[in-house]
C-alpha positions as CSV (number, residue, x, y, z in Angstrom):
1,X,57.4,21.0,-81.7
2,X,54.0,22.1,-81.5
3,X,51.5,24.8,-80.8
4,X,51.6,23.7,-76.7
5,X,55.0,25.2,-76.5
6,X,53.7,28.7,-77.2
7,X,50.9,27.8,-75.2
8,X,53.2,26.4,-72.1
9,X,56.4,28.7,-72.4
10,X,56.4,31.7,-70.8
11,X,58.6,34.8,-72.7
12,X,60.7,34.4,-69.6
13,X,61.8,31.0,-71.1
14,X,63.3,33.7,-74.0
15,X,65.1,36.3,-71.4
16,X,62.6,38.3,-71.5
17,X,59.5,40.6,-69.0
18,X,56.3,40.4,-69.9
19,X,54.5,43.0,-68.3
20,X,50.5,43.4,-69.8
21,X,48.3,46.5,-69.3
22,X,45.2,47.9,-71.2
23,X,43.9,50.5,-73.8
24,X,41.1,51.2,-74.7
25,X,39.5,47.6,-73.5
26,X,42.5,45.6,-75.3
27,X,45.1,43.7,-74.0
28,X,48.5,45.3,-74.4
29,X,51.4,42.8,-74.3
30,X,54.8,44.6,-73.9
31,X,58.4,43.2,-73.1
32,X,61.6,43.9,-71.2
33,X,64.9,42.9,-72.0
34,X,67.6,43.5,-69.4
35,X,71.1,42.9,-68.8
36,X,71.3,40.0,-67.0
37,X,72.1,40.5,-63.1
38,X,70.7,43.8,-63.3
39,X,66.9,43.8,-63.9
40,X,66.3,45.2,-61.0
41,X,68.4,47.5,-61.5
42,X,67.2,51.4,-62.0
43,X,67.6,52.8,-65.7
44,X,66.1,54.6,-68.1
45,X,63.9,53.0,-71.1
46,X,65.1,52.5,-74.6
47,X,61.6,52.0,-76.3
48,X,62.2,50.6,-79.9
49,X,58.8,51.3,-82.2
50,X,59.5,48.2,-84.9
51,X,57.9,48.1,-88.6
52,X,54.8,47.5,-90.0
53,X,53.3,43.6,-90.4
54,X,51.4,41.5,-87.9
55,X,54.2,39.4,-86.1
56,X,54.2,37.9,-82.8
57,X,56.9,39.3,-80.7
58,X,58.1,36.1,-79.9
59,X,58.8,33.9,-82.9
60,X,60.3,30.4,-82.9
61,X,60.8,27.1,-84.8
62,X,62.9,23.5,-84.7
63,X,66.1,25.3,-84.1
64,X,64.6,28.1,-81.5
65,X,63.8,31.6,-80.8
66,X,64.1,34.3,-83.6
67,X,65.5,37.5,-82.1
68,X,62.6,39.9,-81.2
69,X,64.6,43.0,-81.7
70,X,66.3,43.8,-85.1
71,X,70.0,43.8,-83.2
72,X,72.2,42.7,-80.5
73,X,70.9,44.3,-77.5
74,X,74.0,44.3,-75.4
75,X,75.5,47.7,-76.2
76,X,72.1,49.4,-75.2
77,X,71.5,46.8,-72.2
78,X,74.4,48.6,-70.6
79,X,72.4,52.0,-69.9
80,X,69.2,50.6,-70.6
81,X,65.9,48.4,-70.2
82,X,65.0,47.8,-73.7
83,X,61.0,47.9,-74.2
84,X,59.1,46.8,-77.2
85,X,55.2,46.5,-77.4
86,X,53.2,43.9,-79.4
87,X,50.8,44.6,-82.8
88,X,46.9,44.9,-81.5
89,X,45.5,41.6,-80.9
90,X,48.6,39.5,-82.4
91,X,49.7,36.6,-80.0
92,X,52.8,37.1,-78.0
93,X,54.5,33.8,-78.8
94,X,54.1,32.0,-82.2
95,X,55.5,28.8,-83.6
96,X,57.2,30.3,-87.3
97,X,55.3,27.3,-89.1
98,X,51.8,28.5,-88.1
99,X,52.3,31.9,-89.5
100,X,52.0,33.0,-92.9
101,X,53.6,35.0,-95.7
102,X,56.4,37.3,-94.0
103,X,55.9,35.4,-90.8
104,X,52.7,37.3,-90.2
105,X,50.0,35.8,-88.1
106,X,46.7,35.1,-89.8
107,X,43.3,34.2,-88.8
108,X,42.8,30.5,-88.7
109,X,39.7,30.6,-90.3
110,X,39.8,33.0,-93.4
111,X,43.8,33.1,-93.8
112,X,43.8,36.6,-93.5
113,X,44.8,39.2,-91.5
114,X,42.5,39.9,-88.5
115,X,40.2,42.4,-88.3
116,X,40.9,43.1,-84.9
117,X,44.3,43.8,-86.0
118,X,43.3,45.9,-89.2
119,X,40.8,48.2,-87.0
120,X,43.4,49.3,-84.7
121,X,46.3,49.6,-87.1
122,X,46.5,52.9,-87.6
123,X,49.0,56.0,-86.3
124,X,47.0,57.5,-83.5
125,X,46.1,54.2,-81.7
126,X,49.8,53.6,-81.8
127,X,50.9,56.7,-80.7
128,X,48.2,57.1,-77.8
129,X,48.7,53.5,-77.1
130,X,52.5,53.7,-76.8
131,X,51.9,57.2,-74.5
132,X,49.8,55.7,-72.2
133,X,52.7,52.4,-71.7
134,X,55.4,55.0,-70.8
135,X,53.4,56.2,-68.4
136,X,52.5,52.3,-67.0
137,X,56.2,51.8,-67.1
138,X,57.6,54.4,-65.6
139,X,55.6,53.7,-62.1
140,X,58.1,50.7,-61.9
141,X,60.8,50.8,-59.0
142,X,63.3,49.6,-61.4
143,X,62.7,52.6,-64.1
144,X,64.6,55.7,-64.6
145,X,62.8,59.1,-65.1
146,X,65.8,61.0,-65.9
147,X,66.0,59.9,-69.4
148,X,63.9,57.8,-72.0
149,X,64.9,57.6,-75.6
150,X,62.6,56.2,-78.1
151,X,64.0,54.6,-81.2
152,X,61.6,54.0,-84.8
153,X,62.9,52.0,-87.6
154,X,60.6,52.5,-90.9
155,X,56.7,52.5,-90.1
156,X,58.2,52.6,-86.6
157,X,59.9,55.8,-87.1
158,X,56.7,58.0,-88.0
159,X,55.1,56.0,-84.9
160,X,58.5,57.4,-82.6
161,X,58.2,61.0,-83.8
162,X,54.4,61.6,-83.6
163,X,54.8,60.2,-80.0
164,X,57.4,62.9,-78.7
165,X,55.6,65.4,-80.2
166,X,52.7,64.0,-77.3
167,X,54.7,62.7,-74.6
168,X,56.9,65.5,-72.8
169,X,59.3,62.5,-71.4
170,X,60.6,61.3,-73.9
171,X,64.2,62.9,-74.2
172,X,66.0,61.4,-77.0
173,X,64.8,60.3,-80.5
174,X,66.1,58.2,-82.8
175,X,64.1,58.2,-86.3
176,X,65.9,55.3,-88.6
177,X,64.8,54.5,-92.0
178,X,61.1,56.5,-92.3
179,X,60.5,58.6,-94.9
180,X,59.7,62.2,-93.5
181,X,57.3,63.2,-96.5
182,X,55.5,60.3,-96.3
183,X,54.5,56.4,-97.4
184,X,52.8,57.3,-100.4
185,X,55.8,58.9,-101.8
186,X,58.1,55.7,-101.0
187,X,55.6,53.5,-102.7
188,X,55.4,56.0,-105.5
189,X,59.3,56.0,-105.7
190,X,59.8,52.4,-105.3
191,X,57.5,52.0,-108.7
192,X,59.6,55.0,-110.3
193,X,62.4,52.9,-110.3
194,X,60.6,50.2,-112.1
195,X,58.9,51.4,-114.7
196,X,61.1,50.8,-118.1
197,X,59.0,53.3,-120.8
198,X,55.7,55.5,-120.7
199,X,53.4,53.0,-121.9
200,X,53.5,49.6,-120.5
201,X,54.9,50.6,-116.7
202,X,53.1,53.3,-115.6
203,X,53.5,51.8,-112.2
204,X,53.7,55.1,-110.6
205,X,50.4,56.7,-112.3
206,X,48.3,53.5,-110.7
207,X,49.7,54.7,-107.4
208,X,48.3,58.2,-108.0
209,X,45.1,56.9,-108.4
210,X,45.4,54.9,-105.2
211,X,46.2,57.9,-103.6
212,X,43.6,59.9,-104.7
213,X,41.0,56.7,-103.6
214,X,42.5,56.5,-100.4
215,X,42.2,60.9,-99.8
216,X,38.6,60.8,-100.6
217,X,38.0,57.4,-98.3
218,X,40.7,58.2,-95.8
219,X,39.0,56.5,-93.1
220,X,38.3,53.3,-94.9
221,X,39.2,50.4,-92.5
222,X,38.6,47.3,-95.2
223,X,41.3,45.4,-95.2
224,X,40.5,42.9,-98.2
225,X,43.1,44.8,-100.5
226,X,45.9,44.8,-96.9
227,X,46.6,48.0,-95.4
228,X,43.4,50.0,-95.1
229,X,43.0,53.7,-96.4
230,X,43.1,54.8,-92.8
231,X,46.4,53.2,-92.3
232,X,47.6,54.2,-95.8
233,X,46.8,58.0,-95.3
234,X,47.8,58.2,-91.4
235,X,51.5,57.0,-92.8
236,X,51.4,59.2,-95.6
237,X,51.0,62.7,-93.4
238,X,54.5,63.7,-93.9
239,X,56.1,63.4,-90.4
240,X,58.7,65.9,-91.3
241,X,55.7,68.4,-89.0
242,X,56.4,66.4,-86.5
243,X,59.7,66.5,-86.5
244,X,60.6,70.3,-86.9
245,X,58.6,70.6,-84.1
246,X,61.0,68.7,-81.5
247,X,63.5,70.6,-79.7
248,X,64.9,67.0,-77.9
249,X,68.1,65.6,-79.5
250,X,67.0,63.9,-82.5
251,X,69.4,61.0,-84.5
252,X,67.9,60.8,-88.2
253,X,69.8,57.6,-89.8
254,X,69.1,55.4,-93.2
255,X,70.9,54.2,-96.1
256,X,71.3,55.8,-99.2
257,X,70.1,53.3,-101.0
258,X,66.5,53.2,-99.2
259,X,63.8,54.7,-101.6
260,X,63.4,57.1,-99.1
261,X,66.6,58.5,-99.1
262,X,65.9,61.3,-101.4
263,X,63.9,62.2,-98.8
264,X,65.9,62.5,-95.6
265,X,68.4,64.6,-97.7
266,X,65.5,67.0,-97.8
267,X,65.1,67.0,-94.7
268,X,69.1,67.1,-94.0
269,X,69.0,70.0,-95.9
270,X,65.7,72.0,-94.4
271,X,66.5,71.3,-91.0
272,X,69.8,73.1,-91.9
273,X,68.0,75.9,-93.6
274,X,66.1,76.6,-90.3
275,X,69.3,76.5,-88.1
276,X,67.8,73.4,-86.4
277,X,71.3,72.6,-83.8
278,X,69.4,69.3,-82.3
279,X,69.6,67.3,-85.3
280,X,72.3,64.3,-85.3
281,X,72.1,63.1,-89.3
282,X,73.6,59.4,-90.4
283,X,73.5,58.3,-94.0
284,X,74.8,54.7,-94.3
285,X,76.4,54.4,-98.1
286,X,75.3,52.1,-100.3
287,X,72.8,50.2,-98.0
288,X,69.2,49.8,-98.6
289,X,66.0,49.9,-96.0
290,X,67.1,47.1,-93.4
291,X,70.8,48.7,-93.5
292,X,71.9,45.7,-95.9
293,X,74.2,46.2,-99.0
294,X,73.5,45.8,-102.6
295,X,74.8,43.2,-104.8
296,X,75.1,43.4,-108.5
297,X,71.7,42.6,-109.3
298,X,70.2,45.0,-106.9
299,X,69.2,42.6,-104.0
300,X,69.7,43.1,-100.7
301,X,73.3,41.2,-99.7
302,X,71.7,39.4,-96.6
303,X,75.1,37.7,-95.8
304,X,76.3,41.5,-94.3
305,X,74.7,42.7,-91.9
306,X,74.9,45.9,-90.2
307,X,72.3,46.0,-87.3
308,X,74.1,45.4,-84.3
309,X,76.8,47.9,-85.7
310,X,73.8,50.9,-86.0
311,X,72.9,49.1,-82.6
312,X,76.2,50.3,-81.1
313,X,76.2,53.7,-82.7
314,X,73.0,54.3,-81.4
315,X,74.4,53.8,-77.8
316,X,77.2,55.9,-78.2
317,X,74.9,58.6,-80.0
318,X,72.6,58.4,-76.8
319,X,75.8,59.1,-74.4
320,X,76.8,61.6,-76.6
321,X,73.8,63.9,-75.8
């Protein structure tokens, strides 16, 4: 298999719309999974805002298309078109052996991430971006005004809740695995749990001085290091202001093993002290960031996975309301 087939296939070929529009002057590639037999048929969007990393949407290899969505879509595809919208200026459709670490796509030339990719990567251009494709997509014949829920799983989550703070139609929001103080303080509590004594694995201290760097250059775009400051600090505003905000329904799931779990007990626990009635809370026991469990040694169990189960209890939440 070569590089012709992602040149030559369509994401048709994988079940899927493509439907392109611009922002900004850049191409915007977004796609549509429906149940089959009913594309045309009129519902609302489910809009799922993944993670961080440069991926294609659309990722394949000898034995054929990885799933572009984290879980089975069935379950939603009963209510739902299911939307998801491509990284800035990452190709659609990718063979998995030209990618690179993490199946990210690099530049051919200096191996890195691209610079068009790094210059846009960064909260508002998501959330504006994102705004202005509801708006695109709900001019189609086949999409439903009368509800749109928009679903965020970790980097995506601050992405989801920023954006119904701006965009009055979304209805529903479903905020999964984000921490709602911010990505400095997961990093910082990732490197809590590592550091053995005071001396030798003051892990946590070097992440203090990143911060303060990346405060007083907070609209750095290098890239050499990965994320930019600009990315680093637009993550790290703590979306917990955007959420109190939000008077929509609002489905605030993760696992309590997650480094950011400490976190959405906080917020569990304020959005309770301010009487907040539109918050739905789901803490998964014993399961880590991507919803798997823990085995012995602290490593994700990737034989048990949960996904499609979240998947369906997302559906049912979004009847619920």
């Amino acid at each position: 298999m070569t590089e012709i087939f992602a040149q030559t296939k369509k994401a048709e070929d994988f079940g899927y719309r493509h439907v392109q529009t611009s922002y900004k002057g850049d191409s915007v590639d977004i796609l549509i999974k429906s149940k089959k037999g009913e594309e045309l048929k009129k519902k609302p969007i489910f809009l799922f805002c993944q993670g961080s990393l440069p991926q294609p949407l659309i990722k394949y290899d000898e034995k054929g298309p990885y799933s572009v969505f984290p879980f089975k879509t069935d379950s939603l595809e009963q209510d739902f078109h299911l939307v998801i919208i491509g990284k800035p200026n990452i190709p659609l459709i990718a063979d998995a052996k030209t990618l690179g670490r993490n199946n990210c796509y690099e530049d051919s030339i200096t191996h890195q991430t691209p610079k068009e990719y790094s210059d846009r990567n960064y909260l508002d251009y998501y959330v504006d971006r994102n705004s202005k494709v509801i708006d695109r997509l709900q001019q189609l014949p086949y999409v439903s005004k009368i509800k749109l829920v928009v679903a965020g799983h970790s980097e995506g989550s601050t992405v989801a809740a920023k954006l119904a703070t701006k965009s009055r139609k979304i209805t529903h929001l479903i905020y999964a695995s984000g921490n709602p103080l911010g990505r400095i303080l997961s990093i910082i509590e990732q490197d809590r749990t590592n550091e053995k004594d005071t001396e030798n694995t003051r892990f946590a201290e070097n992440d203090f001085e990143y911060w303060q760097e990346v405060v007083e250059n907070k609209n750095n775009l290098d890239y050499t290091n990965g994320d930019t400051y600009k990315a680093t600090y637009d993550f790290s505003t703590p979306p917990i202001q955007y959420l109190e905000q939000l008077t929509i329904p609002i489905l605030v799931c993760y696992g309590t093993k997650d480094y950011s779990s400490p976190f959405n007990d906080y917020l569990r626990t304020e959005m309770i002290r301010q009487k907040k009635k539109n918050f739905t809370f789901k803490a998964y026991i014993g399961l880590e960031h991507n919803f798997f469990p823990l085995k012995e040694t602290g490593q994700p169990d990737y034989d048990k996975f949960n996904w499609d189960k979240i998947a369906i209890e997302w559906w049912q939440w979004t009847k619920q309301q």
